[in-house]
MARDREN-480112 format. One line per 5 residues: number of its first residue (from 1); their letters; for each residue x, y, z of C-alpha. Coordinates in steps of 0.02 Angstrom, whole numbers, padded with zeros to 5 digits. Layout:
NUM) a) X:Y:Z | ... .
This chain:
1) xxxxx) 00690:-00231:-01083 | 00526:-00315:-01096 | 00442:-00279:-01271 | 00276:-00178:-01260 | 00115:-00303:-01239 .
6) xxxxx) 00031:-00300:-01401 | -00142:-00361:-01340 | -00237:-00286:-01203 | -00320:-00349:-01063 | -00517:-00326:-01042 .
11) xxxxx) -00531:-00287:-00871 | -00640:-00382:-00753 | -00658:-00316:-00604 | -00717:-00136:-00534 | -00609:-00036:-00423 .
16) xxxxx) -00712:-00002:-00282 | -00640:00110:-00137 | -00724:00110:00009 | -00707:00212:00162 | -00696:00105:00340 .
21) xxxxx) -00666:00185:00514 | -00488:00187:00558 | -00492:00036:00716 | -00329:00007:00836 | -00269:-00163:00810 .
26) xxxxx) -00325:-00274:00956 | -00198:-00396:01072 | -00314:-00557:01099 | -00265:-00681:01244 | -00206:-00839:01125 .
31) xxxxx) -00107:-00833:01009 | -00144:-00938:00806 | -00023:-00947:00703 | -00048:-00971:00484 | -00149:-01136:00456 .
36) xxxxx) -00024:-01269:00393 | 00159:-01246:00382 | 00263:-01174:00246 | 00322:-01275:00084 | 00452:-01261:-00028 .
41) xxxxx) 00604:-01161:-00046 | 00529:-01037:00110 | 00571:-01201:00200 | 00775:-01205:00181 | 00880:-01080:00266 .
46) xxxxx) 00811:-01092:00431 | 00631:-01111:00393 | 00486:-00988:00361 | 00375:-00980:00517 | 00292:-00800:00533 .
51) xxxxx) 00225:-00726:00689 | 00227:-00916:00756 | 00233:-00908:00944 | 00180:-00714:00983 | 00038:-00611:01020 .
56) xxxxx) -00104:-00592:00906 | -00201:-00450:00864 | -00351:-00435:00750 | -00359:-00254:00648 | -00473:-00177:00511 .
61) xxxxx) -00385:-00067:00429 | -00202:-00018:00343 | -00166:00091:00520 | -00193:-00034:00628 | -00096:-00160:00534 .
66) xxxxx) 00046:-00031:00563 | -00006:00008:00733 | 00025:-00191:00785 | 00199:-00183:00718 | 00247:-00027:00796 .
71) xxxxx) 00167:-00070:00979 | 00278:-00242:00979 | 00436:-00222:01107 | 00549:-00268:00945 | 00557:-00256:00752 .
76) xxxxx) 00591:-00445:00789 | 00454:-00472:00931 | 00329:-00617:00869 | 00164:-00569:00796 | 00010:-00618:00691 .
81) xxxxx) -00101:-00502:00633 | -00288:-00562:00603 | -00353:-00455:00470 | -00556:-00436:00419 | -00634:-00305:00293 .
86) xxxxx) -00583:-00196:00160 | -00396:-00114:00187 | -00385:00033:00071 | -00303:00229:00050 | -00434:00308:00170 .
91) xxxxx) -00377:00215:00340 | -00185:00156:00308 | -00082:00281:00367 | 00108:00297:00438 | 00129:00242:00631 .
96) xxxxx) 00283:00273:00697 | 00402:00162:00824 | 00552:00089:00858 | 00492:-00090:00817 | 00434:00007:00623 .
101) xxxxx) 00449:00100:00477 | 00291:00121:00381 | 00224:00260:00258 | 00053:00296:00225 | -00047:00231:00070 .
106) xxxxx) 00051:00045:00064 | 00051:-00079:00187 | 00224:-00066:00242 | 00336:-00222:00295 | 00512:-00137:00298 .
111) xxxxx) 00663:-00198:00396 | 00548:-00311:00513 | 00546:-00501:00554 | 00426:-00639:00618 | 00251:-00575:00549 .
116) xxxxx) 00109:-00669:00508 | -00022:-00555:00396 | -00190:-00695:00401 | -00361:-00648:00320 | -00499:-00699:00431 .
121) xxxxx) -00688:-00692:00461 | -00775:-00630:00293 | -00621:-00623:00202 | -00481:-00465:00185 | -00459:-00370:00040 .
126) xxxxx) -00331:-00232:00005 | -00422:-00121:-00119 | -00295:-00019:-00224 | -00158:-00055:-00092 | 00010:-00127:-00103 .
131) xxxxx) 00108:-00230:00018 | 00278:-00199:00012 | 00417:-00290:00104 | 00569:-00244:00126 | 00744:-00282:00206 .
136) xxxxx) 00644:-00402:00322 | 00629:-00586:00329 | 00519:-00724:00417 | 00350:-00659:00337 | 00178:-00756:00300 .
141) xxxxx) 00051:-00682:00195 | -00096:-00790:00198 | -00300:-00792:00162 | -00298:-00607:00105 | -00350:-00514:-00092 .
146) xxxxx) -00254:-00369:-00158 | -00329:-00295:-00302 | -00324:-00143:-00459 | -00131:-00083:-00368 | -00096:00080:-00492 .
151) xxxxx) 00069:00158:-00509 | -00010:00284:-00605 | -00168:00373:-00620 | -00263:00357:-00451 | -00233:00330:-00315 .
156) xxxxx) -00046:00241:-00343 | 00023:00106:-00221 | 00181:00000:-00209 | 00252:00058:-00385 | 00123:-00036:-00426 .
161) xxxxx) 00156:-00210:-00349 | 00011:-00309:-00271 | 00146:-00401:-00174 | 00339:-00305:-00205 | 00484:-00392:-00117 .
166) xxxxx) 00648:-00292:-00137 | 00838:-00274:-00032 | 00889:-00407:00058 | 00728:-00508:00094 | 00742:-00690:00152 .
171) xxxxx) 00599:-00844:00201 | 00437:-00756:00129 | 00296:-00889:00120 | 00127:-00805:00018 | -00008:-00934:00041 .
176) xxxxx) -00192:-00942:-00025 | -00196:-00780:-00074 | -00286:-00667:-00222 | -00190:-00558:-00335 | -00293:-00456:-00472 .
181) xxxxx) -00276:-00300:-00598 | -00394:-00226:-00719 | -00277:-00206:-00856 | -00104:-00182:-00919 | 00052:-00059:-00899 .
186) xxxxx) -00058:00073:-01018 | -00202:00049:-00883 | -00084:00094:-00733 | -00043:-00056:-00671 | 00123:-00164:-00641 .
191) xxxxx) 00164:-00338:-00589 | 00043:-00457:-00468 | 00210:-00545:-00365 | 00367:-00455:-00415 | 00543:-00494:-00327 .
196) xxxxx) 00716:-00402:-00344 | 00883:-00338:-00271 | 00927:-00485:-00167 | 00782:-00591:-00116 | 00803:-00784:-00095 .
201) xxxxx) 00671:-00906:-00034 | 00502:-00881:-00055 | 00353:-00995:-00105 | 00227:-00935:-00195 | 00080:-01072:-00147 .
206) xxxxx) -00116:-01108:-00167 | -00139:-00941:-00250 | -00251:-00839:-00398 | -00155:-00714:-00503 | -00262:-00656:-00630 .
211) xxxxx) -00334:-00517:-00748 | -00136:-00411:-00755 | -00021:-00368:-00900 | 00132:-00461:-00781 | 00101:-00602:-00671 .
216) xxxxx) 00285:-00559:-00611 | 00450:-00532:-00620 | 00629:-00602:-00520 | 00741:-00491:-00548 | 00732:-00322:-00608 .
221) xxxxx) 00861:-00308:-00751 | 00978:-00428:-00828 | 01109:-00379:-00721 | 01002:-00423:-00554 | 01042:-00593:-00521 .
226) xxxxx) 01043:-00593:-00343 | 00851:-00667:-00314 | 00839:-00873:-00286 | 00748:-01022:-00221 | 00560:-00980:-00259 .
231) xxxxx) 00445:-01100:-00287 | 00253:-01091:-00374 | 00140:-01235:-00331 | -00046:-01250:-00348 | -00061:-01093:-00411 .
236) xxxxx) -00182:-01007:-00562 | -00123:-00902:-00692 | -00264:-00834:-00774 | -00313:-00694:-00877 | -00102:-00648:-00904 .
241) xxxxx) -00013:-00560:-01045 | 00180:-00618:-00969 | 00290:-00641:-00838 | 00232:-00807:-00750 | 00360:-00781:-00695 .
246) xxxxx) 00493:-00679:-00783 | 00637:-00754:-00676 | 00809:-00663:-00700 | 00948:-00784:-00646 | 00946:-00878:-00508 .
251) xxxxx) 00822:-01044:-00485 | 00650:-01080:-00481 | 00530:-01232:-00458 | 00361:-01207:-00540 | 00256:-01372:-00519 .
256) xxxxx) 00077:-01400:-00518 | 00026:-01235:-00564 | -00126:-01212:-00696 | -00088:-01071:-00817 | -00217:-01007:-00931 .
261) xxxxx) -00239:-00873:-01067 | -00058:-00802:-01062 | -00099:-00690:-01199 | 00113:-00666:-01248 | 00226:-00769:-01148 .
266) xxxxx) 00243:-00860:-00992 | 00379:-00948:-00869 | 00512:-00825:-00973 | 00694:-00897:-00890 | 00814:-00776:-00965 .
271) xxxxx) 00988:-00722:-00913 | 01046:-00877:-00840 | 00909:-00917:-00752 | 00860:-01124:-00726 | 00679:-01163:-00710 .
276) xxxxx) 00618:-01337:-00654 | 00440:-01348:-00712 | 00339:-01488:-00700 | 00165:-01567:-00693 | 00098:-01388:-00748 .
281) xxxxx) -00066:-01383:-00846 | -00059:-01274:-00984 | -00218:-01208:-01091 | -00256:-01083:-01210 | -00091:-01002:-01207 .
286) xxxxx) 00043:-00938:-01304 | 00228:-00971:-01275 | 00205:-01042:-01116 | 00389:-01074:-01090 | 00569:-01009:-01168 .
291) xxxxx) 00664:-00855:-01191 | 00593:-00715:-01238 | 00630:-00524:-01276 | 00820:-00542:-01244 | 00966:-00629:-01321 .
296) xxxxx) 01022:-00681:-01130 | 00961:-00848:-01111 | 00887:-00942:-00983 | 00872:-01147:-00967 | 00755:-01249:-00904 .
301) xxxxx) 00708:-01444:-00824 | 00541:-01499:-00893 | 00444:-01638:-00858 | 00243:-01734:-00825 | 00182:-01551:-00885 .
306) xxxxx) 00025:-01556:-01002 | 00003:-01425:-01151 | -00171:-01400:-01209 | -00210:-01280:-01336 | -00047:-01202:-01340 .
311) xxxxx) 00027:-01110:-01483 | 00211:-01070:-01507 | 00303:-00934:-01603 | 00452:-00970:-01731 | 00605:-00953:-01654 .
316) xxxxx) 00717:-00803:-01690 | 00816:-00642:-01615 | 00772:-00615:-01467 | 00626:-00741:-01457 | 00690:-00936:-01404 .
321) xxxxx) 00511:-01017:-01365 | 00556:-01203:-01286 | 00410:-01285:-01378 | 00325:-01352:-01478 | 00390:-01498:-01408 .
326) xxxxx) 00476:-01438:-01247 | 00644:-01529:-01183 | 00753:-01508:-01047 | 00923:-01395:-01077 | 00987:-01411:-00896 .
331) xxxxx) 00951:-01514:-00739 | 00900:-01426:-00592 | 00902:-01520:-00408 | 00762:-01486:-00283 | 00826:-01484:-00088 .
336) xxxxx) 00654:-01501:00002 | 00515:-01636:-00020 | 00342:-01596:-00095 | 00204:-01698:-00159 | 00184:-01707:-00349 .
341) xxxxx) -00014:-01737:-00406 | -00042:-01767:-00607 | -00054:-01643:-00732 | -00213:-01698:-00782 | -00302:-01656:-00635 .
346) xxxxx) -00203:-01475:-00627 | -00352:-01394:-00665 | -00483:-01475:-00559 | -00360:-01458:-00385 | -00320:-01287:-00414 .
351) xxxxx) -00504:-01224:-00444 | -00536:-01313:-00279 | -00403:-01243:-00166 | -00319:-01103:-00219 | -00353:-00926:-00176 .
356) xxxxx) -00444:-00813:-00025 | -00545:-00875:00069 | -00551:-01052:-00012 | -00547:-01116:00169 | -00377:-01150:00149 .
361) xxxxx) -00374:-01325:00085 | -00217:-01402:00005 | -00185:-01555:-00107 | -00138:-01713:-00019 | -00034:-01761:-00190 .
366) xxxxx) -00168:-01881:-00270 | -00279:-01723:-00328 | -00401:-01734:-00151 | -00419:-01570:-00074 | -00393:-01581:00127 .
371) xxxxx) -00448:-01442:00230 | -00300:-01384:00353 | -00333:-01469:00551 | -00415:-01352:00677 | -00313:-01241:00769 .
376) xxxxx) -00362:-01174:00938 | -00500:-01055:00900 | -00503:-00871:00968 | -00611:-00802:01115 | -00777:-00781:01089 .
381) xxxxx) -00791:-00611:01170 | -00692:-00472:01104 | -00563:-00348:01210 | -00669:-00221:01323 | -00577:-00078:01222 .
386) xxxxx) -00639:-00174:01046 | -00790:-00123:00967 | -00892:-00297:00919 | -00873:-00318:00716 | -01001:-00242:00622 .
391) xxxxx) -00997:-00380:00466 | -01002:-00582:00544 | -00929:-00702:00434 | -01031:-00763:00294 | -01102:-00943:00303 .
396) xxxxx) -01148:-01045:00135 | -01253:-01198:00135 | -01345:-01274:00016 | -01496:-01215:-00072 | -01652:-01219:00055 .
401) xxxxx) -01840:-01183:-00032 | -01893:-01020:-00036 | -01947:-00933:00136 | -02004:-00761:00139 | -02027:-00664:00002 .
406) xxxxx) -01888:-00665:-00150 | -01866:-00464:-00162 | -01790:-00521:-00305 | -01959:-00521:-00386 | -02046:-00374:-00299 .
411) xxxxx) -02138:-00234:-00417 | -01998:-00124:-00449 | -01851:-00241:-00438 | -01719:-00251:-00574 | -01555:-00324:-00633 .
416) xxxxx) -01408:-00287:-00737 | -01235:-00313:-00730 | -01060:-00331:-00822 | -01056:-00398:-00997 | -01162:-00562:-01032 .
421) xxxxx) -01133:-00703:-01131 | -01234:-00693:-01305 | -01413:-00787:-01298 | -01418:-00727:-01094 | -01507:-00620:-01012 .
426) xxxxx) -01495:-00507:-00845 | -01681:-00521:-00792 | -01657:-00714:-00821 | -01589:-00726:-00624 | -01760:-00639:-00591 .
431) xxxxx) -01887:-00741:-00684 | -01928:-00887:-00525 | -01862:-01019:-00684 | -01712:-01101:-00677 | -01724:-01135:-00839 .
436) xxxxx) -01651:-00966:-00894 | -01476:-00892:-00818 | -01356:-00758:-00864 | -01173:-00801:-00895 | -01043:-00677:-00884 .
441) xxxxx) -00947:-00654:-01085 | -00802:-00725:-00979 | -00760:-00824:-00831 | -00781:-00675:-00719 | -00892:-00530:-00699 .
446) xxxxx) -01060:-00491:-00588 | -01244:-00505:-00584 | -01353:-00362:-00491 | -01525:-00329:-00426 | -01569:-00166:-00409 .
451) xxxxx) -01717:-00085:-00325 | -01810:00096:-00339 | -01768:00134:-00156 | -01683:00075:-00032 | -01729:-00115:00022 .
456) xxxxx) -01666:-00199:00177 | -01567:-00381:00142 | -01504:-00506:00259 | -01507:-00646:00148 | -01451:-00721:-00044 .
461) xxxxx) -01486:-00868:-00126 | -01386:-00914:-00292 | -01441:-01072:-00376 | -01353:-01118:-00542 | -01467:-01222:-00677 .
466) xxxxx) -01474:-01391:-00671 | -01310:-01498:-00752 | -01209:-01329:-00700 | -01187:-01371:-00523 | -01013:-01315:-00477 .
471) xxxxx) -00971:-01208:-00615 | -00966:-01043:-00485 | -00793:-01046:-00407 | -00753:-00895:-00283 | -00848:-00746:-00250 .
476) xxxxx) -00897:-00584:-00167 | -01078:-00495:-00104 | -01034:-00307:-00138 | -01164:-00170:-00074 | -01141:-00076:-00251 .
481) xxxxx) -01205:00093:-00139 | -01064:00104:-00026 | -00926:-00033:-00135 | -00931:-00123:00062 | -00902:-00321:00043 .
486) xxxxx) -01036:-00395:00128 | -00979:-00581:00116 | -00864:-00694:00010 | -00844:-00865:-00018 | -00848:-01004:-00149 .
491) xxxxx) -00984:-01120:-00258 | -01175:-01077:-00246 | -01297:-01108:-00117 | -01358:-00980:00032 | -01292:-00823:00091 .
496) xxxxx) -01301:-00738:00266 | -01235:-00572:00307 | -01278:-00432:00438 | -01441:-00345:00374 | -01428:-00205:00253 .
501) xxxxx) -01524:-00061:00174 | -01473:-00033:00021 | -01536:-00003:-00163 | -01410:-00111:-00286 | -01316:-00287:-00247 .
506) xxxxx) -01176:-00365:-00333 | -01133:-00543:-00332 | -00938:-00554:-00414 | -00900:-00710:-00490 | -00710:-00707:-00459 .
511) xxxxx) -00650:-00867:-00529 | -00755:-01014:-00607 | -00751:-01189:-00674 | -00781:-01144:-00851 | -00923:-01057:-00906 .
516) xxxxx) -01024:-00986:-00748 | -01223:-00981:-00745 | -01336:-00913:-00638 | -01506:-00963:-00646 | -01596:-00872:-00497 .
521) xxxxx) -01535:-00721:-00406 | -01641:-00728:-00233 | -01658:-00587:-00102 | -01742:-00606:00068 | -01757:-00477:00234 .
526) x) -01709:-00616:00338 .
């Protein structure tokens, strides 16, 4: 058993559930399969390829996610599913089939094959929803968030899990994806990516799990050494108290993966589990690699990995940290090909590619992001029987000068937000002077303007203060009335959404490249 965390997480994002129509799932005449092509161990045993070759179907919400997998001709029948908006509790319920077996309240992936689950347009978020596979294989999860996932309090999902893989699951590929909590175990929450009772190769790639008492666990006991072959590249661990992972027997290959503030422990190998980790970035951690809360040891392979800031406990019962000068106990051979890039430019890779809606961009292995080749795009005009989308994708440029008027500073206009950095100030994104910003106390949280009544916005502007170009990594425009996402993205600049009417906007600084400033907040009507 894991020891109780003694430090708690300060919880950075709001749980915001939001209400959407319930929509049918749509069949659209081409079919587009994930961008790019799995990597690592999802590529052995026969390959992870999805929905690659069948229909797709665009849905909006949790039912007709379920609806698309219970309409195909087989539980092995081809198909992607194009996913836009907020999935949540109010519009996922059970659909029942031949090809399925779903439940309501979790997104339900149970004794299925050859799905491909892709975010698309202005990004897809499951709020306070689960996705739970099970007994299935030949699954891509790609481009989507899944956020605050309770097993207890309200409303509970997924025991828990943002992503839970359990009994018998094979080739699971989980690609540029989001994974946050607001808390710990005491909080109601569980692990970000857990795995158990017999699954075997999965990659874990180009991903954000953040903000969670347990990045994740393989293997649910000591006796559950059944789950093998996963591999962690490009991936951030931020904002963690353990388990990144906590891998139970079995191997694992966790390269180029930038971990930071892991508050107790982190890559724990433990019951005679080997762990090849190299070319990791570590930073302001503790622990960041051994044995810990059992006397059932684990090995590991190190190697090119970079530890900055990282303290280590003494050794002892139950407690076998590997540093503070970490060497390899075992040797641990890799069957696939991958491209290593430096440690040192971990950090500066990962904040550009990994995560939603991060336009999917990979490393080419000499720290260059490359955005993934165009795929055939989708027809222009929806289905007859699909209503048009209410929310167009978001599009980000670059700063233009002002046009219009900034309702930003309009007689009656306000801003607050989450906690601020000492010396900062919310009215500073207000003031027409880039001279003054608010920072979040963190590397997360959000800046609002607020209005007396309700004022009609088409259009943002951030701009960060000069020498902080950059600093903003990914983000969301939330409509605090109604908790809707209006657009997400990454970096400052311009912001274009359908027109609203509403009386309080959030911009959500999800991830950043240290400290985050916004100088000027901007609102326009068009």
């Amino acid at each position: 058993m894991e020891r109780p965390v003694t430090r708690r997480m300060q919880a950075t994002l709001a749980t915001a559930a939001v209400g959407v129509a319930v929509a049918v799932a749509m069949p659209t005449p081409q079919a587009s399969a994930a961008a790019g092509t799995a990597t690592g161990f999802a590529t052995q045993n026969g390959g992870t390829t999805g929905g690659a070759g069948g229909q797709t179907v665009r849905a909006t919400t949790g039912t007709a996610i379920h609806a698309a997998l219970c309409n195909r001709a087989s539980s092995s029948t081809p198909i992607t599913i194009e996913v836009s908006g907020t999935i949540n509790h109010g519009n996922t319920s059970k659909v029942s089939g031949s090809s399925c077996n779903t439940a309501d309240g979790v997104i339900e992936l149970k004794q299925i094959s050859n799905v491909t689950i892709i975010g698309v347009g202005g990004g897809a978020v499951f709020d306070q929803l689960g996705i739970h596979i099970r007994d299935s294989r030949n699954i891509i999860i790609q481009n989507v968030t899944v956020r605050n996932v309770k097993k207890s309090g309200s409303p509970t999902s997924n025991g828990g899990d943002a992503i839970g893989m359990e009994s018998t699951v094979r080739n699971i590929w989980v690609d540029h994806v989001t994974l946050e909590a607001s808390g710990g175990e005491a909080e109601g929450f569980d692990g970000l990516f857990d795995m158990k009772d017999d699954t075997q190769y999965v990659t874990l790639s180009y991903s954000i799990l953040r903000n969670s008492g347990r990045g994740g666990l393989i293997g649910s006991s000591e006796s559950d050494r059944s789950n093998s072959f996963i591999t962690f590249d490009h991936n951030l661990y931020e904002n963690i108290d353990s388990r990144t992972p906590l891998l139970r027997g079995g191997v694992a290959h966790m390269y180029n993966n930038h971990y930071s503030g892991l508050h107790e422990s982190g890559i724990n190998s433990r019951a005679g589990a080997r762990a090849k980790v190299e070319n990791n970035y570590f930073r302001n951690s503790k622990d960041v690699l051994g044995t810990f809360y059992t006397n059932e040891r684990g090995t590991w392979q190190v190697g090119g990995n970079i530890f900055d800031n990282v303290t280590w406990s003494a050794p002892g019962n139950e407690n076998y940290p590997a540093g503070p000068n970490p060497t390899s106990t075992t040797t641990v051979a890799i069957p696939y090909s991958y491209r290593l890039d430096g440690a040192s430019c971990v950090p500066d890779i990962v904040r550009q590619t990994a995560g939603a809606n991060t336009g999917l961009r990979t490393s080419d292995g000499n720290c260059t992001p490359q955005s993934p080749p165009p795929t055939t795009p989708a027809p222009t005009t929806p289905a007859p029987t699909t209503p048009a989308p209410t929310t167009p994708p978001p599009t980000t440029t670059s700063p233009p000068p002002p046009s219009g008027t900034n309702l930003s500073l309009a007689s009656g206009a306000g801003a607050d937000g989450s906690s601020k950095a000492d010396g900062t100030s919310y009215g500073n994104v207000r003031d027409a002077n880039l001279g003054t910003w608010w920072s979040p106390s963190g590397s997360t949280g959000t800046i609002s303007i607020k209005w007396g009544s309700a004022t009609r916005v088409s259009r943002v502007i951030i701009r960060e203060p000069s020498g902080t170009q950059g600093s903003i990594g990914s983000w969301q425009l939330v409509n605090n009335d109604t908790g809707a996402v209006l657009a997400s993205g990454s970096g400052a600049g311009a912001i274009s959404f359908a027109a609203t009417s509403l009386q309080k906007i959030n911009f959500r600084i999800n991830s950043s490249n240290g400290t985050p400033r916004v100088g000027e907040f901007e609102t326009y009507a068009s």
